[in-house]
Structure formats: C-alpha cells, structure tokens
N, C-alpha and C positions, 0 to 999 in steps of 0.2 A: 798753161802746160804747152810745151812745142809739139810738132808733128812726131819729132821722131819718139818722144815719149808719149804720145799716144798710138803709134801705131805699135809700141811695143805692148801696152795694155790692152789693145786689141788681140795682138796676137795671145797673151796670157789669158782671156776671157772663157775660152770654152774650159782654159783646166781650172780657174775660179770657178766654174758653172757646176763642175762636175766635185768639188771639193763642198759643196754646201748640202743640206740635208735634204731639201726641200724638190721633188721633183721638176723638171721644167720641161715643159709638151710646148714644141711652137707649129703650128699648123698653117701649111699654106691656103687661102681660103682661092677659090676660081669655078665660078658656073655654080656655088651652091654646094660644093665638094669641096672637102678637107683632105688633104694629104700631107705626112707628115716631112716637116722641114728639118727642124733638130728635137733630140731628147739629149740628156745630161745623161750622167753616170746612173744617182739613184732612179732616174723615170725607169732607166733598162732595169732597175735590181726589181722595182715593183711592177712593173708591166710586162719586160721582156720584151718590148721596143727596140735595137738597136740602130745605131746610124746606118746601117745594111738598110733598114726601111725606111731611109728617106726616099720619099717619091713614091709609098704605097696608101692607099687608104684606109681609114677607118675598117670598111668592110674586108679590104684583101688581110687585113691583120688580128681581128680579130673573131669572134663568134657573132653571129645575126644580130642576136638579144646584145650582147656589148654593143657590135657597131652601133646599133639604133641607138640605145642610152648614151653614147658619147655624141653621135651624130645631134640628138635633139640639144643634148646641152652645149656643145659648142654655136648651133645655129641660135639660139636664145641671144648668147651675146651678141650675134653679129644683127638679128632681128631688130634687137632692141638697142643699138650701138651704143653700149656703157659696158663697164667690169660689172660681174656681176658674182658675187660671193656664194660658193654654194658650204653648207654646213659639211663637217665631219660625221661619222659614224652611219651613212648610207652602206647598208649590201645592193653590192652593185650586182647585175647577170654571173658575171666571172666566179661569185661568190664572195668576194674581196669584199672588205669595211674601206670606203673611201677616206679620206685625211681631208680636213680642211679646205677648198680651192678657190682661188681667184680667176676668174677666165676672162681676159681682157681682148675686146677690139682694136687691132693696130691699122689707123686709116691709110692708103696710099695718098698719091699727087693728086689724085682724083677723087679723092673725097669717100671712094668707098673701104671696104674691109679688106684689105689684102692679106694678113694675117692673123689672126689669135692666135693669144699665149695664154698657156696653162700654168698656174705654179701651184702645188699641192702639199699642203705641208705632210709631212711620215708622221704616223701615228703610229709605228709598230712601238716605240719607247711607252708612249703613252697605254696604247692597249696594255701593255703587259703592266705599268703601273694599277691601270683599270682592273686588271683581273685581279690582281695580288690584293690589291685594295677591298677587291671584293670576296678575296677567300675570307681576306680576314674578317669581315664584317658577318661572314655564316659559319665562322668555324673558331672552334675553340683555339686560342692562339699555343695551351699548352698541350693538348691530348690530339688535337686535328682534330675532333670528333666536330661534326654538329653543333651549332649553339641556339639557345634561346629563340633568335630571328628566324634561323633554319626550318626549325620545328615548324613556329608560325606559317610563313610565308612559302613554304614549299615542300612541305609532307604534307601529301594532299592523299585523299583514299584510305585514310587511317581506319581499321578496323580494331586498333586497341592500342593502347597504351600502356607501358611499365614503367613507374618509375622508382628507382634506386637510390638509396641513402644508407651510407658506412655506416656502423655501428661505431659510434665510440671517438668519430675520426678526430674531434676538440682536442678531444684526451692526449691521440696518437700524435696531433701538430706538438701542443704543450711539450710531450713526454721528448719528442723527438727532432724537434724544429720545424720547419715551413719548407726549407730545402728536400726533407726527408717526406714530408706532406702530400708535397710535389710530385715527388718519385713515385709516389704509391699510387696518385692519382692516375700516371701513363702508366704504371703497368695494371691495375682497374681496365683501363681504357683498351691496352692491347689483347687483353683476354677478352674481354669483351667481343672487339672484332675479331679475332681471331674464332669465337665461338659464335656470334650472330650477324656477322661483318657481311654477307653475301646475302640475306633475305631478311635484313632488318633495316630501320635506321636507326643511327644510333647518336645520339644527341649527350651533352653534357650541361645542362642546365646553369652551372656553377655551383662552387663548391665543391661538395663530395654528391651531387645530386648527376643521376645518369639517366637517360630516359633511352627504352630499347620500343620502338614503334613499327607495330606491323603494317601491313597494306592488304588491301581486299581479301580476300577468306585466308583470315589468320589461322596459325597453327592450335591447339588448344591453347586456351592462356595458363592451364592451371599445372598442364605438362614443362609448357614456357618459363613458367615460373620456377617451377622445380631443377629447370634445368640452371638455369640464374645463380640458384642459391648452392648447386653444385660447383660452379666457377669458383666458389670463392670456399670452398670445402680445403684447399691446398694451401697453404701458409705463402705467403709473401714475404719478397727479400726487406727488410727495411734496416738500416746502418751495420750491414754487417750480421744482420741474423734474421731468423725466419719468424713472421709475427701472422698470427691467426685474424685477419679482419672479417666482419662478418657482415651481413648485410640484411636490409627490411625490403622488401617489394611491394608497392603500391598496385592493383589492376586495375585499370578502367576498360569495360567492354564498349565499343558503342555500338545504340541501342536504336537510337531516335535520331537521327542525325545529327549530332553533338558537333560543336566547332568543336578546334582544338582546346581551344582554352578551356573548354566545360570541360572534356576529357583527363585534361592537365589539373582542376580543380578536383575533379571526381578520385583520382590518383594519389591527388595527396592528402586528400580525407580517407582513402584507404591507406595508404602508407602510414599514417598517423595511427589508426587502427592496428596496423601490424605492430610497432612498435611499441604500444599501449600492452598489447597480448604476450610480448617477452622479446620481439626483434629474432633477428634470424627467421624469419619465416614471408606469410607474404597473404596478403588480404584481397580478395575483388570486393572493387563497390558493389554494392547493391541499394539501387534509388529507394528501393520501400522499407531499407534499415533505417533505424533511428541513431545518428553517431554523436555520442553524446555531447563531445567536446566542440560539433557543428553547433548542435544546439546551444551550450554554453556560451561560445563567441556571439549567435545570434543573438541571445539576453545580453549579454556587455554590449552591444550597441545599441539594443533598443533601450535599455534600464534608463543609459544617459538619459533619456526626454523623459523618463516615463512620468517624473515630478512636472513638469511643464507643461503634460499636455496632458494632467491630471486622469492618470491611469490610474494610480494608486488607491486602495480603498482599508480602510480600520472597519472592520468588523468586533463583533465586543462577544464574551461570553461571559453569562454570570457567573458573579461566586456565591452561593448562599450559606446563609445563616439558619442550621434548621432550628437552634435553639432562640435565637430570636425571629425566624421564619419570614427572615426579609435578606434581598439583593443587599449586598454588603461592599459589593465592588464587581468590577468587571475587566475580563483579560481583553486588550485590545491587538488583533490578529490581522496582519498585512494581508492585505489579495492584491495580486496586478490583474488589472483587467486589458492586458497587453492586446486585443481586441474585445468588439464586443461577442465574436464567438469563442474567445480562449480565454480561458482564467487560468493564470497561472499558481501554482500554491509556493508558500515560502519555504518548503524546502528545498524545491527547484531554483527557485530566484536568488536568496537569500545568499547562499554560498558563495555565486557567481560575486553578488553585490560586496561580498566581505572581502573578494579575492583581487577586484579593481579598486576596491575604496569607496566604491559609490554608495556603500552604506552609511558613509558621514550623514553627505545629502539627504539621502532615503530617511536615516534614521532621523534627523534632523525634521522633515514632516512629517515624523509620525508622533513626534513629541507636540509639533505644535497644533495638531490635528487633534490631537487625544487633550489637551488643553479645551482648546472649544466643544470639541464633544462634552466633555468633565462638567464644562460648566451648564449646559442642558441636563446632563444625568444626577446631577446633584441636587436638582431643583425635583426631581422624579422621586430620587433613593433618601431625600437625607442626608443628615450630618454624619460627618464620620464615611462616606462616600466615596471611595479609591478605584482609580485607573491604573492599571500595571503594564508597564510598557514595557519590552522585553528589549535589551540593550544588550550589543554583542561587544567581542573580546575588541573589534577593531578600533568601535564607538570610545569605549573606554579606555584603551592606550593612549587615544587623540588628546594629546599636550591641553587643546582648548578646550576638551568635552564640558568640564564643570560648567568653568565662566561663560561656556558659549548657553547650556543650557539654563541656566538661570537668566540670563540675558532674555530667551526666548519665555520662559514661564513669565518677568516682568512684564515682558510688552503684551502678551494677552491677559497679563493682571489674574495670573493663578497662582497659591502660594504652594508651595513645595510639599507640602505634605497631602494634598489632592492626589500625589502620581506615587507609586511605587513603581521602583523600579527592578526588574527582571535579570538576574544574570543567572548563567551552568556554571557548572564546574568548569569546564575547558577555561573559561574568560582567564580565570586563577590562574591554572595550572603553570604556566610559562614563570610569573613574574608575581609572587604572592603578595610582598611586601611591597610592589607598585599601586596594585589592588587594593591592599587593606588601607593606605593611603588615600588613595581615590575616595574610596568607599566613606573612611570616616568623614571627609569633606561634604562628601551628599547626606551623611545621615545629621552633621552639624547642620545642615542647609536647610534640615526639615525634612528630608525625603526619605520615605520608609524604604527597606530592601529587603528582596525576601529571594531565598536560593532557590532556580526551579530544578526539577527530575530529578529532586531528592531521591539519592539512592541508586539511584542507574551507575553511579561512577564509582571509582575505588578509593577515595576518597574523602568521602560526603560525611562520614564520622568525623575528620579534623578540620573541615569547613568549617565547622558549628563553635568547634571553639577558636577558629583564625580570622575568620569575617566577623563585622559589625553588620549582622543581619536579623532583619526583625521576624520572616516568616518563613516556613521552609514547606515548600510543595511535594507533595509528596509524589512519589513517578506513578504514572499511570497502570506501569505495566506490576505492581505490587497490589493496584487495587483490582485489574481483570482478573489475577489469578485468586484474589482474596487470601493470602495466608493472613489471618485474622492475627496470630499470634507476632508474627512480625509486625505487621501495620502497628498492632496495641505497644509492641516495643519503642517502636518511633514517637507513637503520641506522645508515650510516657516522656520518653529521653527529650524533645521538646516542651514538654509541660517542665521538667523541671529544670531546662533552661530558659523558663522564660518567652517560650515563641510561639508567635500564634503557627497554624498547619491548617494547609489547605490539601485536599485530597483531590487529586488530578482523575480522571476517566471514570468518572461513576456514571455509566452505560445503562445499567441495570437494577431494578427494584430493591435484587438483594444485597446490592453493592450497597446501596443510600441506607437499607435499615440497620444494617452489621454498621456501618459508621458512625450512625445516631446512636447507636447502642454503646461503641467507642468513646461516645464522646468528641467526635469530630467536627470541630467548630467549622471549617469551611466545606465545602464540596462543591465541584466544578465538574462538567461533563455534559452531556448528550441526554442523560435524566433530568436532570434538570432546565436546560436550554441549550441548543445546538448556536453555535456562532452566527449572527444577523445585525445587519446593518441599526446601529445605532437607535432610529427610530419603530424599528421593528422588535426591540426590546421590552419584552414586559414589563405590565406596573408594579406587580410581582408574582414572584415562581407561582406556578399552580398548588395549593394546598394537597397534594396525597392522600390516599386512603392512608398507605404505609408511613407516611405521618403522622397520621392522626393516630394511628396504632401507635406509633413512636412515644 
C-alpha cells in the first residue's frame, strides 16, 4: 500500500472507530495517572465521555467509587504489562453491568506504558436478549402468568397455596378446538389478575391448572376460596357464545414449615378431594385426614414388592361338617402384612390390586401357596380335603388363567380337584358366556367351583342354572339375621339341584343349631374357628354342647 493510501486510511480511522459497536477508551498513562486520550462514538453513548474530555481524568470525570474502580483496573494492566481480559456482567459504582473488556498496555520507545487501551464489548443487545430469555424461562409464554419454575425458585414466604383445575376443560378442547382452549385459558388468567393480581401470585402450572399463592398473614383461605369460585360464576366468551366453565380449588395452609413442593402436593391431594365431592367447590388439606385415593396410590406401589419381599400371608378358615363332625375344607384368606405394625385386610388391598392388575401376580401366589399349604392339611383333614381360593373377575378374564394355573398345580404336584375355586356374581356379570366357558374348562380339569355370597346379588337365582358350579355359599348377612324360612328355601332349591351349601357367618350358638336342624352340610364362621395361620388350625372343630344336643 503507498503513502498516500494510507494516509487516507488514516485519515478514515476515527469514523471506522466510531461506526463499530464495541466501546474504545485510550488512556494516556504519565506519573501513575491516566487521562483520557480518545473515546469513539459508542464509549460517549455508554459512559458520556466525549472528546471535550480529552486531557481530564479518571477522577475529574467521573464519581470517587467509579474513578477508583477504573483507576485500579487500568493500573493492573500497566502493573502487570500484558492485556488483560476482564469478564462481562460486573455492576460497576455507576450502577452500570460492565460488557466484556480487553485492557491492553501500549509500550513507548522506552520500554515503559505510555498508553492503554480499553475495548469493551456492548452488552445492551445481549442484556435484553438475557432478560427476555429469562421472562420466558418464569412466565407462562401463553397467559404471562407465572410458571412452574417461578413458583419454585422465587415465591418465597408462602403462607398458602390454591390450586385451580377447570371443570370439564378435556371436553371443552374436544368440543371446541385447542385454538378456543387457548382463548379460555387468557381470559381464566385475566380475571384472575384482575381479581387477585395486586396481593397474590399468581402462577399457571400448565394446562388448565392455576395456582393463586399468598405471602405472610394470608387473607382467610376459606373466604379466598369462595371468592375464586365466584370469578368463575359469569359465563365466558368461547366461539362466539357464552359457556358456563366451572372450577375445583385445592387449599393448602402451611403449617410446619412446608417447602413449596409439600404445599403443591398437599393441594392437589385437596383438589382431588374437591372434585371426588362434585367439583365446583373447594377442599383444605388436612394432615390428620385420611384421603383415600392417597392411600390407594400408596398400596399400588407398595403391592408391586409385596410378593417379593413376602408380605403376603394365606390365612385358612374352616368349613365343617356337623353331620360328619369333621374339618371338610378350609377358605384360604389373604393378609398383607405391609409392615410388621400394619395389617392390611383385603378389602382395602384387593380392589387396588384388581384395578393395576397386580392381582395376576398376587393371585398367582396364593394358588401356589394354598397348594403347599393343601398338601400339609390333607395329611391332618383326610381324603376328600378342599382349599377354596377365592378368584377375581380380572384373574379369570386373563386369556392365560387356565393353562397358566394348571401349569402351577403340575409343578407342585397337586391335582385339581384338592382346590375349589371361589368366584361372586360380579365375576359374571359383564361377560356370562365368557365365564361359563372358563368355568367348564376348570370343572373338566378337575376343579370344583362353588358361587360365594349367595344371595347378596340380584341375580344369584339364574347363576345356578347358568354356571357349572358345584357349591353355593350362602351370604353371611342371611344367616345373622336368621330368616330361617328363607335360609330352608335355599337348602332346598340347592338339594334339589344337586349342590353341596355352605353357610357363611355362623357367629353364634343359635345360628350352628337352627343349621343342624336345617340340615346344613357346611358351616363356616367365627363359631366355629376364626381365620389362623395354617399351623394354628385345629385337628378338629371343638365338639359343642349344642352339638351334642344336635
């Protein structure tokens, strides 16, 4: 390049200087003092520098606290004669967030610092990138509300929690699209602020879920609430017409010093609660209530092990024979022993277990448990010797039940006609001709079946003639009240089909003798033996006075 094109690119340099983003401070350095040589355009727009102060210092330009903070960090570089990179996002004195900088040493003929130079990159593009970045990261991108992270990380002081869930809202996306969904969602959100926007926060969880969180001495919660489900009393615009949405409210008070998350758990174990009781309304937790459906979930994850880490226990009750006045069989009756201080009984478990499926498994041990039990008790009771396992509706849909359970009777080498097996009426009711199918396969198999709580249902008359069953139990709650005349109805109608009867809940003295008197081949109950572990089973029933009278 010749002279005269470079002294033309010289002469061009300050308006390049001033055309680039990036601040440029050149400092004269003399005696330990900096005074300013040139600024560009942007130094002036961020500092207010201009070429008017060249030849002032540090101190005549700026604040004490500034001058000193630039004062030390330009004397660094010259201290330590290298460039020296200082980071972005410093608050400086001025209050200013610093950008990026390079502060370099420029040596003289003399080897020492005659000048530094500052270049600092602008961070204003990038702050504002930074903040927008960061609304979105705590704020609902469609409501502006609050989100999820929000709640956590900075509602701090909470004294209570609300949380909000549409009634219906599935229905409303389906009925109406996700556009219309939408819509419903900001105006939810603007009533909301508009009614609690000023001494609340007000969060939107996702979904149709909205959280209204107070701070330090909350207003009542239950006034709060009321006032909530008033919001939503006025019909909303949706495609053109007005639509009644309605709403459930979860409360959580804190109590104990609850993180957020306890609080947000506790909420929606009440909210779950409101909506169980009809929706529209609105629930406080309470730590010393019992919620069922907590409880539930807590069984569906414990049940998973509970075969594994052999929780499970077969309890037996007998059945007797008073006219041959021997143990004749025995019902064998699940316990969880889900600790060793809780027992759980199977109307609590059982349901749970039928509702995940884990009653395959479950059921699945207790066929092969009542096998080996069988073969102990049969060596006690004699021939002719039955275990009645009680088999649910889910057991016997299971495509595999049959082959899986004969597979299992093979390998502990029991023959099929050792078990009876146990079904209600509900099993049926769904799918009769599935059933009766099932059913004759097990009684071809060898396995006796017999209907329990005869009678309790509205259709246990056309059982008897639709099932291939061998014995029919008669409901408990026919023998506490004793109508003698009905019970005798039943014997009959099963003597002259053929079926043995076993009479369920004989509690009491005069329940067993009205029986015998009947003619009632089985009896089972609490007179006779209370349900006990296997080896705690008698060698047989205790002889009766009222026997012996019998």
């Amino acid at each position: 390049m010749d002279t005269s094109s470079l002294r033309q690119l010289f002469r061009k340099l300050p308006r390049f200087l001033d055309e680039i983003d990036d601040s440029i401070y050149i400092m004269k350095v003399e005696n330990g003092e900096f005074t300013y040589s040139y600024v560009n355009r942007p130094a002036t727009r961020f500092s207010g520098i201009t070429t008017e102060d060249v030849g002032s210092t540090f101190f005549a330009k700026n604040s004490e606290q500034m001058a000193h903070y630039l004062h030390r960090k330009y004397s660094r570089a010259v201290a330590e004669r290298t460039a020296i990179r200082f980071e972005a996002g410093v608050v400086m004195p001025n209050g200013m967030v610093s950008g990026e900088s390079i502060v370099t040493p420029i040596f003289g003929e003399d080897g020492e610092v005659e000048y530094v130079v500052c270049v600092t990159r602008d961070i204003t593009a990038f702050k504002k990138t930074e903040e927008l970045l960061r609304h979105y990261a705590y704020h609902d991108d469609l409501t502006g509300l609050g989100n999820r992270r929000y709640l956590l990380e900075h509602a701090t002081g909470l004294s209570c929690i609300m949380l909000l869930d549409l009634d219906h809202f599935k229905k409303l996306n389906d009925t109406f699209g996700h556009d219309a969904g939408d819509a419903l969602l900001v105006e939810v959100a603007d009533r909301l602020r508009a009614s609690f926007g000023d001494d609340y926060t007000l969060v939107r969880l996702g979904g149709d879920e909205f959280v209204l969180a107070a701070h330090g001495n909350a207003a009542d919660p239950e006034r709060v609430a009321e006032e909530i489900l008033s919001v939503f009393c006025a019909p909303f615009p949706l495609k053109d017409r007005q639509i009644a949405v309605g709403v459930s409210v979860g409360v959580a008070i804190r109590e104990d010093g609850e993180d957020v998350q306890t609080l947000l758990k506790h909420a929606d174990i009440a909210l779950y609660q409101a909506k169980g009781e009809g929706r529209r309304r609105y629930h406080i937790y309470e730590s010393a209530a019992r919620y069922d459906h907590v409880v539930k979930f807590a069984y569906e994850l414990a049940l998973s092990h509970a075969v594994e880490n052999r929780e499970l226990e077969l309890l037996y009750q007998p059945i007797y024979n008073p006219f041959k006045r021997r143990i004749v069989g025995c019902e064998a009756l699940m316990r969880w022993n889900r600790t060793p201080a809780e027992v759980v009984s199977p109307q609590e478990f059982i349901p749970v277990a039928e509702e995940t499926g884990l009653i395959i498994p479950i059921g699945d041990w207790a066929v092969r448990q009542a096998c080996r039990d069988w073969r102990e008790l049969s060596k006690r009771y004699g021939p002719g010797f039955k275990v009645a396992v009680n088999i649910s509706r889910i057991q016997l849909h299971d495509e595999s039940f049959v082959d899986r359970i004969l597979r299992m009777l093979q390998a502990e080498g029991v023959d099929p006609s050792a078990l009876e097996l146990e079904i209600t009426e509900s099993v049926v009711l769904h799918n009769v001709h599935m059933v009766q199918s099932i059913l004759h396969r097990l009684r071809q198999a060898g396995f006796t079946i017999s209907l329990d709580d005869f009678g309790a249902g509205y259709s246990s008359l056309s059982m008897l003639t639709l099932l291939p069953i061998d014995t029919v139990k008669i409901d408990r709650s026919f023998i506490r009240d004793m109508n003698a005349a009905l019970v005798s109805a039943m014997l009959a109608m099963a003597k002259a089909l053929n079926l043995q009867v076993v009479a369920e809940g004989v509690e009491e003295a005069r329940h067993f003798v009205k029986l015998v008197e009947m003619d009632c081949p089985g009896l089972q109950g609490y007179y006779i033996c209370k349900p006990v572990a296997r080896d705690d089973l008698p060698e047989r029933a205790p002889l009766r006075n009222d026997e012996k009278d019998a």
